[in-house]
TORNU-839550 format. One record per residue: residue in one letter; chain; residue number from 1; x, y, z of N, C-alpha, C, O in turn. Coordinates in nm, 3 decimals, decimal comma, m for minus. Atoms other than C-alpha are relative to their C-alpha. Example, Ala and Ser with C-alpha at 12.3 -4.5 7.8 and 13.67 -1.06 7.14 Angstrom:
<atoms>
+------+-----+-----+---------+---------+---------+---------+---------+---------+---------+---------+---------+---------+---------+---------+
! type ! mol ! seq !     n.u !     n.v !     n.w !    ca.u !    ca.v !    ca.w !     c.u !     c.v !     c.w !     o.u !     o.v !     o.w !
+------+-----+-----+---------+---------+---------+---------+---------+---------+---------+---------+---------+---------+---------+---------+
!    A !   A !   1 !   0,089 !  m0,119 !   0,000 !   1,230 !  m0,450 !   0,780 !   0,090 !   0,120 !   0,000 !   0,194 !   0,118 !   0,066 !
!    S !   A !   2 !  m0,082 !  m0,119 !  m0,006 !   1,367 !  m0,106 !   0,714 !  m0,077 !   0,109 !   0,073 !  m0,026 !   0,220 !   0,090 !
+------+-----+-----+---------+---------+---------+---------+---------+---------+---------+---------+---------+---------+---------+---------+
</atoms>
This chain:
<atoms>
+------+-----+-----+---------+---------+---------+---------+---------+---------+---------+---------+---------+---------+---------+---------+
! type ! mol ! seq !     n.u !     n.v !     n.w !    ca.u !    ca.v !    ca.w !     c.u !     c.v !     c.w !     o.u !     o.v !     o.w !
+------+-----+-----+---------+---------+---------+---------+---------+---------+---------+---------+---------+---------+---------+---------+
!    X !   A !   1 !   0,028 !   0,124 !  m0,070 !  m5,078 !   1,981 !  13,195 !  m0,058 !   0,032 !   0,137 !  m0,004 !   0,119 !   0,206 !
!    X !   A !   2 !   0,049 !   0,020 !  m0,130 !  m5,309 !   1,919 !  13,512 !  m0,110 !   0,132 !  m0,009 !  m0,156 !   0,161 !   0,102 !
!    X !   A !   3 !   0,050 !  m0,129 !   0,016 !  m5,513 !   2,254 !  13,386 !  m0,136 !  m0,056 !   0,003 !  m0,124 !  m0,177 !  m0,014 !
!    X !   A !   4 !   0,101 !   0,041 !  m0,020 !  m5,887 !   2,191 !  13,424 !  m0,071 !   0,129 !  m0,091 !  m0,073 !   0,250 !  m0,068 !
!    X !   A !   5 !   0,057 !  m0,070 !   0,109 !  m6,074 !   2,306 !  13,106 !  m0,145 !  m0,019 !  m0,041 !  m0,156 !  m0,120 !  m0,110 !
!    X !   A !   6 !   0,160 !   0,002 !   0,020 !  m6,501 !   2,353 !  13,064 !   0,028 !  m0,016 !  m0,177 !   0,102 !   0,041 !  m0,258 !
!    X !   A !   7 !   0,057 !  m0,050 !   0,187 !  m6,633 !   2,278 !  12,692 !  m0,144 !   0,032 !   0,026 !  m0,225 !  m0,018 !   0,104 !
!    X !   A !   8 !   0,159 !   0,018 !  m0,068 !  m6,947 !   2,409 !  12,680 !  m0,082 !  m0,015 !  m0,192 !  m0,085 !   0,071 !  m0,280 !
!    X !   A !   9 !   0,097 !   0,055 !   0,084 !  m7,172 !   2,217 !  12,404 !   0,094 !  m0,133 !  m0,039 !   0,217 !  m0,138 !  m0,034 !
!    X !   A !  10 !  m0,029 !   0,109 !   0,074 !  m7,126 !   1,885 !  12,257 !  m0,032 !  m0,118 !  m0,092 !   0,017 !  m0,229 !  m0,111 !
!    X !   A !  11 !   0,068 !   0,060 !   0,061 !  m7,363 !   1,802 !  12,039 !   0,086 !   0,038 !  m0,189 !   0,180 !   0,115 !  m0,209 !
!    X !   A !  12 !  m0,044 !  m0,046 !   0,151 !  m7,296 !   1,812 !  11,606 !  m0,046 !   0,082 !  m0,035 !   0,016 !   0,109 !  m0,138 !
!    X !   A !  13 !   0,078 !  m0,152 !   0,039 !  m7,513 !   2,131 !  11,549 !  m0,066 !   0,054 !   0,138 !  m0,113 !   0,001 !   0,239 !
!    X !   A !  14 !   0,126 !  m0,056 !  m0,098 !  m7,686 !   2,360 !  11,743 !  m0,117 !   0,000 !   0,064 !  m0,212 !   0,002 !  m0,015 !
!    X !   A !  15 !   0,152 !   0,024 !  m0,015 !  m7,984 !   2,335 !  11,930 !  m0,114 !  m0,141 !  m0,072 !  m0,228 !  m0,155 !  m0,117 !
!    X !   A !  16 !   0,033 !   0,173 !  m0,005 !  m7,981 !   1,920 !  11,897 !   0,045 !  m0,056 !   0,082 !   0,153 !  m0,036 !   0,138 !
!    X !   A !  17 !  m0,036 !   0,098 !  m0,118 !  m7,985 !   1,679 !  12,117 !   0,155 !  m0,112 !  m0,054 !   0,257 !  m0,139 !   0,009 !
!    X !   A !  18 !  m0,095 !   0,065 !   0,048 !  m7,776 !   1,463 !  11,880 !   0,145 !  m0,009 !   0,017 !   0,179 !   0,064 !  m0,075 !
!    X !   A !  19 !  m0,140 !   0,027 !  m0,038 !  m7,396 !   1,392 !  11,983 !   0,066 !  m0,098 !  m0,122 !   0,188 !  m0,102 !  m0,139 !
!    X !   A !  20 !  m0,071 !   0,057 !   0,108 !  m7,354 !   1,158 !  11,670 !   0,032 !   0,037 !  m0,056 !  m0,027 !   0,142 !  m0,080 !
!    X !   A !  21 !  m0,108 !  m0,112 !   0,050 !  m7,066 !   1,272 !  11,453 !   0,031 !   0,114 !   0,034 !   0,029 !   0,216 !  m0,034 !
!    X !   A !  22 !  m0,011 !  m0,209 !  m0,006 !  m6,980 !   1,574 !  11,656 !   0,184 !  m0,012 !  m0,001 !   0,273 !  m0,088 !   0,036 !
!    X !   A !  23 !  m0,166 !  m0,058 !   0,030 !  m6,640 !   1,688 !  11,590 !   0,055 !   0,076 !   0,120 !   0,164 !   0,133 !   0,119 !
!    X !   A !  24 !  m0,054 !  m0,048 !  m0,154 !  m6,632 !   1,809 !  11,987 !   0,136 !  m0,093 !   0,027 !   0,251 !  m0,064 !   0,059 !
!    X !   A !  25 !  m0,043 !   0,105 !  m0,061 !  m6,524 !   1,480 !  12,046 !   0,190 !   0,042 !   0,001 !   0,263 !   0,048 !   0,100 !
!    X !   A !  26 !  m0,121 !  m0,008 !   0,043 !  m6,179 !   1,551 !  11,866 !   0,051 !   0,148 !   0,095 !   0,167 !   0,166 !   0,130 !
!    X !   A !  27 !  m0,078 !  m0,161 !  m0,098 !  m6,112 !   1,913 !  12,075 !   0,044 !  m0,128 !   0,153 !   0,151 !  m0,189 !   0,154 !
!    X !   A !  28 !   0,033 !   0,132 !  m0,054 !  m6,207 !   1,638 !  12,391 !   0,171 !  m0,067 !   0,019 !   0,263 !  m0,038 !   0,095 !
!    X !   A !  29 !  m0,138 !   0,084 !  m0,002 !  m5,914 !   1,389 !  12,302 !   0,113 !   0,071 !  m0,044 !   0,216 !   0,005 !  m0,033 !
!    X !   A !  30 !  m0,105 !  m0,078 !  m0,012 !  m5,684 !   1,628 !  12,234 !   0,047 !   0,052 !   0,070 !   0,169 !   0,048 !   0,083 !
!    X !   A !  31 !  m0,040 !  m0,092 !  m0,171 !  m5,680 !   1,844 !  12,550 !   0,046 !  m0,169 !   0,089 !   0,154 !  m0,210 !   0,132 !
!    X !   A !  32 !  m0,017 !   0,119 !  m0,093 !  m5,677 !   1,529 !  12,730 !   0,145 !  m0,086 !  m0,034 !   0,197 !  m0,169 !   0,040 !
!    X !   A !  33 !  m0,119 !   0,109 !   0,031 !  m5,366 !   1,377 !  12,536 !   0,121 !   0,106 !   0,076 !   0,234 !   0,080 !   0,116 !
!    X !   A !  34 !  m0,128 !  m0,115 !  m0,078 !  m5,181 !   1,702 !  12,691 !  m0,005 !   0,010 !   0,152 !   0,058 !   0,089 !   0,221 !
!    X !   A !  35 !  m0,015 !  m0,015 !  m0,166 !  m5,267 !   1,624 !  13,055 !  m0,102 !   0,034 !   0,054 !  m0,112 !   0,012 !   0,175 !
!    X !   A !  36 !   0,070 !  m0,122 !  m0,036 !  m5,567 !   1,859 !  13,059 !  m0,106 !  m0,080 !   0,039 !  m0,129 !  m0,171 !  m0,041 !
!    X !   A !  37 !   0,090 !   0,003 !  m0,022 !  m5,879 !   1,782 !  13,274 !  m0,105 !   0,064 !  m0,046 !  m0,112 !   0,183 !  m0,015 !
!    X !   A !  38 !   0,019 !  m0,023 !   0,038 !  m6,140 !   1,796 !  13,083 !  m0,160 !  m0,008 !   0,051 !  m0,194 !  m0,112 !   0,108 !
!    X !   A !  39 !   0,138 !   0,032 !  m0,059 !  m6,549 !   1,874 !  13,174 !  m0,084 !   0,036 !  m0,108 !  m0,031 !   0,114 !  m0,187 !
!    X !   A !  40 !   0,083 !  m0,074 !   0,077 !  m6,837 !   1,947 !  12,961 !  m0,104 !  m0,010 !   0,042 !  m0,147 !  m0,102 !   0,110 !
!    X !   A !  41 !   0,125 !  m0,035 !  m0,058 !  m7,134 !   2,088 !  13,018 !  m0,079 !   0,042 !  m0,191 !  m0,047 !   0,119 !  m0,282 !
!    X !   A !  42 !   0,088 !  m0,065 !   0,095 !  m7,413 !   2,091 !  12,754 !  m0,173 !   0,014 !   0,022 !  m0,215 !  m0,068 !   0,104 !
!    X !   A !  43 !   0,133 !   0,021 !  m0,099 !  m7,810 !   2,162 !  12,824 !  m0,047 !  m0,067 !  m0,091 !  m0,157 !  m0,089 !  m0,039 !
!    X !   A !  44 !   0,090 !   0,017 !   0,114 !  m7,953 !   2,013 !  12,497 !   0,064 !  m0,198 !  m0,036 !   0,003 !  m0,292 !  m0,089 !
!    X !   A !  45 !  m0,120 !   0,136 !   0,005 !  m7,688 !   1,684 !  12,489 !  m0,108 !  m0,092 !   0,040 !  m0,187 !  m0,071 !   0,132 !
!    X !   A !  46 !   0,054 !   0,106 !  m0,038 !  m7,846 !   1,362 !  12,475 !   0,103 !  m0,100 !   0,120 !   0,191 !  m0,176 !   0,082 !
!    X !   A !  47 !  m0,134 !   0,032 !  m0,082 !  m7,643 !   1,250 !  12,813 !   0,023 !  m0,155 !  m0,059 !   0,134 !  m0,198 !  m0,091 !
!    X !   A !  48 !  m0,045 !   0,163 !  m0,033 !  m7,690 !   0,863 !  12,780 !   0,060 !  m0,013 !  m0,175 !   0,145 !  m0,092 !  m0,215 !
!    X !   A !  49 !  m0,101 !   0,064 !   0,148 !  m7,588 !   0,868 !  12,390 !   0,161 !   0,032 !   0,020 !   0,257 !  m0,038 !  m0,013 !
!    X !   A !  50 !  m0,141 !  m0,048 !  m0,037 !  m7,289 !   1,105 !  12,527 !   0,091 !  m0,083 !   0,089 !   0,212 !  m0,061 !   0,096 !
!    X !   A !  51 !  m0,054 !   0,092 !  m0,082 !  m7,215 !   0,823 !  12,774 !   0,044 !  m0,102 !  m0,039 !   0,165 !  m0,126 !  m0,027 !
!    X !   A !  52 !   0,028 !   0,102 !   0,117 !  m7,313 !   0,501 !  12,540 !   0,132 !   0,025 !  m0,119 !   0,223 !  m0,054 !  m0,143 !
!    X !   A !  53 !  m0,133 !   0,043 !   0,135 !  m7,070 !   0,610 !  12,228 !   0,122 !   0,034 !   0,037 !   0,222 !  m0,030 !   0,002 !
!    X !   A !  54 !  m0,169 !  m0,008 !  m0,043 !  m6,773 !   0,777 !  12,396 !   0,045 !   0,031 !   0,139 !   0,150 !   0,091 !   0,161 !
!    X !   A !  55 !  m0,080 !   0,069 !  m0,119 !  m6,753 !   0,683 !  12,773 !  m0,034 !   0,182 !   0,045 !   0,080 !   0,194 !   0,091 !
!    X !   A !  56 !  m0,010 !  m0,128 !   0,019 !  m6,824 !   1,103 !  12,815 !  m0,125 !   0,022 !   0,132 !  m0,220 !  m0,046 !   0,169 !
!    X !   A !  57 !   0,149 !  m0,020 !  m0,168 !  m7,057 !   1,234 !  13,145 !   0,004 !   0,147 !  m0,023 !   0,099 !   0,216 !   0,012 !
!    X !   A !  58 !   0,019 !  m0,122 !   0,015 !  m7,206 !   1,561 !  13,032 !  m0,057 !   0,100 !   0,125 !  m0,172 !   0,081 !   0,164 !
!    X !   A !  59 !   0,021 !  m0,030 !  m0,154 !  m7,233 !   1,759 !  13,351 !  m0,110 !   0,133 !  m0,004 !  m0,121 !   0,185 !  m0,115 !
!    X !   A !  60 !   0,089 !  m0,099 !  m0,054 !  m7,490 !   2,034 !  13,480 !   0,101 !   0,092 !   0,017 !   0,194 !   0,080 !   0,097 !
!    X !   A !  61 !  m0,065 !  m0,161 !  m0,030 !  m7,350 !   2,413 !  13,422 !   0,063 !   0,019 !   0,104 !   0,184 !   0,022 !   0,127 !
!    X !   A !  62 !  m0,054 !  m0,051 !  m0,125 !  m7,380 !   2,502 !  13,754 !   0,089 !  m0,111 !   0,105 !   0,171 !  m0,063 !   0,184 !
!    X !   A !  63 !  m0,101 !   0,070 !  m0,054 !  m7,210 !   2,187 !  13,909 !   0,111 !  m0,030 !  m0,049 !   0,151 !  m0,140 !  m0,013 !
!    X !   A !  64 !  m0,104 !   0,044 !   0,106 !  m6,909 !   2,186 !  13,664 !   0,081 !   0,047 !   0,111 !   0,148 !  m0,044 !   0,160 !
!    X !   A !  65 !  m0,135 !   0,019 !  m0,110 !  m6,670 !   2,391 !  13,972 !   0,065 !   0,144 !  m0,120 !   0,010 !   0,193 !  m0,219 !
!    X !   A !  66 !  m0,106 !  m0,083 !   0,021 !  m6,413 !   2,638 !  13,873 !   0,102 !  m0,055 !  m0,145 !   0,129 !  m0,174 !  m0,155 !
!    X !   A !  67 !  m0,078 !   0,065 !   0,109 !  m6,181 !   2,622 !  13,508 !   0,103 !   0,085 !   0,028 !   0,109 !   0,165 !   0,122 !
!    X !   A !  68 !  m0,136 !  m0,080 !   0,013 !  m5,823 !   2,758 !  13,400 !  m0,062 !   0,087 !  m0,138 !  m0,044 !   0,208 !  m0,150 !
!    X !   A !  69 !   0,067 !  m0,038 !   0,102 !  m6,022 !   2,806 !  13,065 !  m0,130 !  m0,052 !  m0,052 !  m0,169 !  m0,155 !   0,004 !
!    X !   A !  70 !   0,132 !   0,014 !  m0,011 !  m6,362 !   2,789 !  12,926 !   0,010 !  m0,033 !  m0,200 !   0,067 !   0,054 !  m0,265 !
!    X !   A !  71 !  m0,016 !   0,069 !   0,156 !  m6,369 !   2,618 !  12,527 !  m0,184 !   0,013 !  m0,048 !  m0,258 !  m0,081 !  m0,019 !
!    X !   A !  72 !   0,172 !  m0,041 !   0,070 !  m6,773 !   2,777 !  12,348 !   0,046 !  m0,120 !  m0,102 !   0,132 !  m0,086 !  m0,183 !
!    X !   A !  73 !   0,014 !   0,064 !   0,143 !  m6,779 !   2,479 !  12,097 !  m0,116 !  m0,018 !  m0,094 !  m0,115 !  m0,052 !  m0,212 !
!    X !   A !  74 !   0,140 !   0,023 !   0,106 !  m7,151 !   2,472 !  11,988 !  m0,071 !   0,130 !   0,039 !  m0,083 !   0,159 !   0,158 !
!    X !   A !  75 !   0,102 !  m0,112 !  m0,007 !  m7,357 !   2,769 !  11,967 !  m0,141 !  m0,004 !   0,007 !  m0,229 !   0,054 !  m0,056 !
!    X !   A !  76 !   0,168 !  m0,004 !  m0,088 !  m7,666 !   2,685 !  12,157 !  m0,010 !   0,130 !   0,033 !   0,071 !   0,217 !   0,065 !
!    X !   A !  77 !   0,089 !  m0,128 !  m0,038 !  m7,937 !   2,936 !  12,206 !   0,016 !  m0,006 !   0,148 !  m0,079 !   0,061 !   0,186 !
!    X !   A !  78 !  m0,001 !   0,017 !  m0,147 !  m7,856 !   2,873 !  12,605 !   0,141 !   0,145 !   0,007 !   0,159 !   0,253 !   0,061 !
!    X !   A !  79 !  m0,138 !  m0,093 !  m0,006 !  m7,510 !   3,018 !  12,525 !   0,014 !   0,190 !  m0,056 !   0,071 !   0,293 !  m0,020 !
!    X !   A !  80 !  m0,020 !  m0,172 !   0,064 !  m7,572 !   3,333 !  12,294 !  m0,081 !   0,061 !   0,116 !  m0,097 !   0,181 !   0,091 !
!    X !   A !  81 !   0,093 !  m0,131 !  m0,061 !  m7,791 !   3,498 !  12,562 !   0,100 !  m0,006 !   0,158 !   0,061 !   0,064 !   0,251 !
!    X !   A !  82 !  m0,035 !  m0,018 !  m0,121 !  m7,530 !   3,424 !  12,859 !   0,087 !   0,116 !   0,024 !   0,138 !   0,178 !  m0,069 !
!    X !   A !  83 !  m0,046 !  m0,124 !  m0,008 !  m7,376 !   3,702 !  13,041 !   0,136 !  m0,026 !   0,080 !   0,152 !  m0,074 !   0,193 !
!    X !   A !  84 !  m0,112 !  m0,010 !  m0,005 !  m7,016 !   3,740 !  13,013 !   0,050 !   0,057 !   0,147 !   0,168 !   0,047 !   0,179 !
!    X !   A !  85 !  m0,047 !  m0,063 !  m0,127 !  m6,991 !   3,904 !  13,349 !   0,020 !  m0,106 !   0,073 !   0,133 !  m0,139 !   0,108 !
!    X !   A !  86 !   0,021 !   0,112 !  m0,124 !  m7,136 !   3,600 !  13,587 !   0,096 !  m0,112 !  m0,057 !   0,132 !  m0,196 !   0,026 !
!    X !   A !  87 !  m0,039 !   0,120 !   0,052 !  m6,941 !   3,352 !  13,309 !   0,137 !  m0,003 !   0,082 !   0,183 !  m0,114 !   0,110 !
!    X !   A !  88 !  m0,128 !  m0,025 !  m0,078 !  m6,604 !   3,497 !  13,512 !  m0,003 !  m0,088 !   0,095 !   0,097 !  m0,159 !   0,104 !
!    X !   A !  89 !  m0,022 !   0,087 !  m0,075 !  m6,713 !   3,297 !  13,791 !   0,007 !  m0,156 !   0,002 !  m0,020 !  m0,221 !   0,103 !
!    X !   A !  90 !  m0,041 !   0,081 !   0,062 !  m6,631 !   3,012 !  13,629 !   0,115 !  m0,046 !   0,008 !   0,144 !  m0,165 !   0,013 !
!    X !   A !  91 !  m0,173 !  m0,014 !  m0,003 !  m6,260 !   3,083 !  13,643 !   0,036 !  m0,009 !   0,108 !  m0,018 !   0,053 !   0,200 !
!    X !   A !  92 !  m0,059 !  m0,009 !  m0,167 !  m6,028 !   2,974 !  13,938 !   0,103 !   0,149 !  m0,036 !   0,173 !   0,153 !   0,066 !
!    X !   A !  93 !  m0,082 !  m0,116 !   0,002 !  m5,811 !   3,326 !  13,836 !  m0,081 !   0,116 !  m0,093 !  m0,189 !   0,117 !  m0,152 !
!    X !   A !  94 !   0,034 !  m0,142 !   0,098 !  m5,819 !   3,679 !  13,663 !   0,000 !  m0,029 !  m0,094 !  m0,061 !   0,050 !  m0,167 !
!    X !   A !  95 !  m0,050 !  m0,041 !   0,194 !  m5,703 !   3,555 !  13,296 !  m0,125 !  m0,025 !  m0,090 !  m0,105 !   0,009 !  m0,207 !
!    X !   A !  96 !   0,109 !   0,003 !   0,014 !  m6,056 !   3,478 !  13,215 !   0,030 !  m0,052 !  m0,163 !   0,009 !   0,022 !  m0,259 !
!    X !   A !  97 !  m0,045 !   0,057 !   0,140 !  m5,931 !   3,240 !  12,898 !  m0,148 !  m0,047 !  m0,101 !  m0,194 !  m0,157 !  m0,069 !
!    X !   A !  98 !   0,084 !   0,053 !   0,074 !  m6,224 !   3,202 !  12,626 !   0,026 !  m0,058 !  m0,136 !   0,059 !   0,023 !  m0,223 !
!    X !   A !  99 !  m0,009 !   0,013 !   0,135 !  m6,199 !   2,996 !  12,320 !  m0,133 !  m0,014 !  m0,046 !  m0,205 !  m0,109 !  m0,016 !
!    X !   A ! 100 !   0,121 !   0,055 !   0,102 !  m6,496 !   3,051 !  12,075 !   0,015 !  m0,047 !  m0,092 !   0,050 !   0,026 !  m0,185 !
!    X !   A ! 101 !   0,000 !   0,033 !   0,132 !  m6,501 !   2,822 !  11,825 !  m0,119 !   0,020 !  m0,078 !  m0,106 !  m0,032 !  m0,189 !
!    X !   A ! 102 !   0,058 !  m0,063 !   0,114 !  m6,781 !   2,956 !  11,647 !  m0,016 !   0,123 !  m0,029 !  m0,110 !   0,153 !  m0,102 !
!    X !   A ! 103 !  m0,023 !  m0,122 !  m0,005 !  m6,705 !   3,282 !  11,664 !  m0,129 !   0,065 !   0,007 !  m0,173 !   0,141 !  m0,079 !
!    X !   A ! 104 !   0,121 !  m0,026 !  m0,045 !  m7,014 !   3,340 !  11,822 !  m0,021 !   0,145 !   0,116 !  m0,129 !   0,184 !   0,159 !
!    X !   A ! 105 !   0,020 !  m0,147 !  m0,050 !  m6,938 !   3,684 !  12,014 !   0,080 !   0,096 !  m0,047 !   0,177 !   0,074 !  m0,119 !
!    X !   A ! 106 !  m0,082 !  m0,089 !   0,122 !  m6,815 !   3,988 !  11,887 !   0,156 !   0,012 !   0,072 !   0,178 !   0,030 !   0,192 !
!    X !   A ! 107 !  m0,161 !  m0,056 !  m0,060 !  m6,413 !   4,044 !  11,928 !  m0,041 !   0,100 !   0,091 !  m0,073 !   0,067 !   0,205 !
!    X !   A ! 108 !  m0,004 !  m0,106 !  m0,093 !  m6,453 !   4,420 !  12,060 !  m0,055 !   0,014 !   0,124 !  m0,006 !   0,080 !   0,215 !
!    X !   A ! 109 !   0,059 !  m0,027 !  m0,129 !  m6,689 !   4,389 !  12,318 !   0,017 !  m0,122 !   0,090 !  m0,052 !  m0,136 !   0,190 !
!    X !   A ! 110 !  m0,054 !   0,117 !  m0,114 !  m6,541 !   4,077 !  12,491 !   0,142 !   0,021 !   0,037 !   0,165 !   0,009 !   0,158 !
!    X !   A ! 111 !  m0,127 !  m0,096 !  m0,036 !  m6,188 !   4,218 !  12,502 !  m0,011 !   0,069 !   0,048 !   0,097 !   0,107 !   0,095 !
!    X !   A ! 112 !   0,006 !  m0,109 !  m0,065 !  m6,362 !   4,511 !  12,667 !  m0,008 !  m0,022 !   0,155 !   0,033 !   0,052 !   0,244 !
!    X !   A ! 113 !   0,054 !   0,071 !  m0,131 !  m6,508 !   4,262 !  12,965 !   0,153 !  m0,024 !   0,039 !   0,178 !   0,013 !   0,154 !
!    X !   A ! 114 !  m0,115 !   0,009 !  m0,093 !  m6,137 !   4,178 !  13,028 !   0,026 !  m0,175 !  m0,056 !   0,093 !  m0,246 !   0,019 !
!    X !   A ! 115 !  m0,027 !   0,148 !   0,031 !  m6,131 !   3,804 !  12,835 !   0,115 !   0,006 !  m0,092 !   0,129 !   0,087 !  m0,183 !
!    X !   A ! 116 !  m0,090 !   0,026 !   0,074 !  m5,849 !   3,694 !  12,700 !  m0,096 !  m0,102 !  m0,109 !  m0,152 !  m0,209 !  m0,085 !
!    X !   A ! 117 !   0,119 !   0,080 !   0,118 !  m6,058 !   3,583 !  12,362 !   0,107 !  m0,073 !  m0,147 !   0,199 !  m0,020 !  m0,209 !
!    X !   A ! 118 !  m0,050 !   0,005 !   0,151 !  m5,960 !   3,374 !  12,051 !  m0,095 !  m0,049 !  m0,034 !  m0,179 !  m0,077 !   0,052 !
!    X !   A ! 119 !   0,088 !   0,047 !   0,036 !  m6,175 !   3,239 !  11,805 !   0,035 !   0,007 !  m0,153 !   0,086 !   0,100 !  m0,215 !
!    X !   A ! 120 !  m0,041 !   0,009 !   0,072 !  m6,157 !   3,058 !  11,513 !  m0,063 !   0,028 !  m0,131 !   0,002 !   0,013 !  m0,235 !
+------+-----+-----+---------+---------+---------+---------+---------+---------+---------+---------+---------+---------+---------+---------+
</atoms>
């Protein structure tokens, strides 16, 4: 509770603008039923549909601020080429919490950077 958590994508596939039927939504209202401040940042997100169907303000990367944890839910081409080093500053602490849900980086070499990684 009160933890301030980045998603980063929120569209229904990859590399679409589209936000209709995305199954983000549900990660979203879940963190949020536990207390958790919740931000997302996507570059490809149609903002005003993201606004229009579920009340949702998709924010600019670099103005999102500091997280407790960082939630990969769509595997945009923005995301596979970012570098795990600068993504640290992201984090208000050391535990550098990543959830990938598309298991979009490799286990070994993100455990090596120092992330506490899961992925489903």
């Amino acid at each position: 509770k009160g933890a301030r958590v980045l998603i980063m994508g929120f569209t229904f596939k990859e590399n679409v603008p589209d936000t209709r039927n995305t199954r983000v939504i549900d990660i979203v209202n879940e963190l949020k039923e536990y207390g958790i401040e919740v931000h997302i940042s996507d570059p490809v997100a149609d903002r005003d549909e993201a606004m229009h169907e579920y009340g949702l303000k998709i924010e600019d990367f670099e103005g999102t601020g500091k997280f407790d944890a960082i939630v990969l839910a769509v595997a945009h081409k923005q995301y596979t080429d970012i570098d795990l080093e600068s993504l640290k500053e992201k984090y208000n602490d050391s535990k550098y919490i990543l959830i990938d849900v598309k298991g979009l980086f490799d286990l070994n070499s993100i455990v090596k950077t120092g992330y506490q990684y899961w992925r489903l």
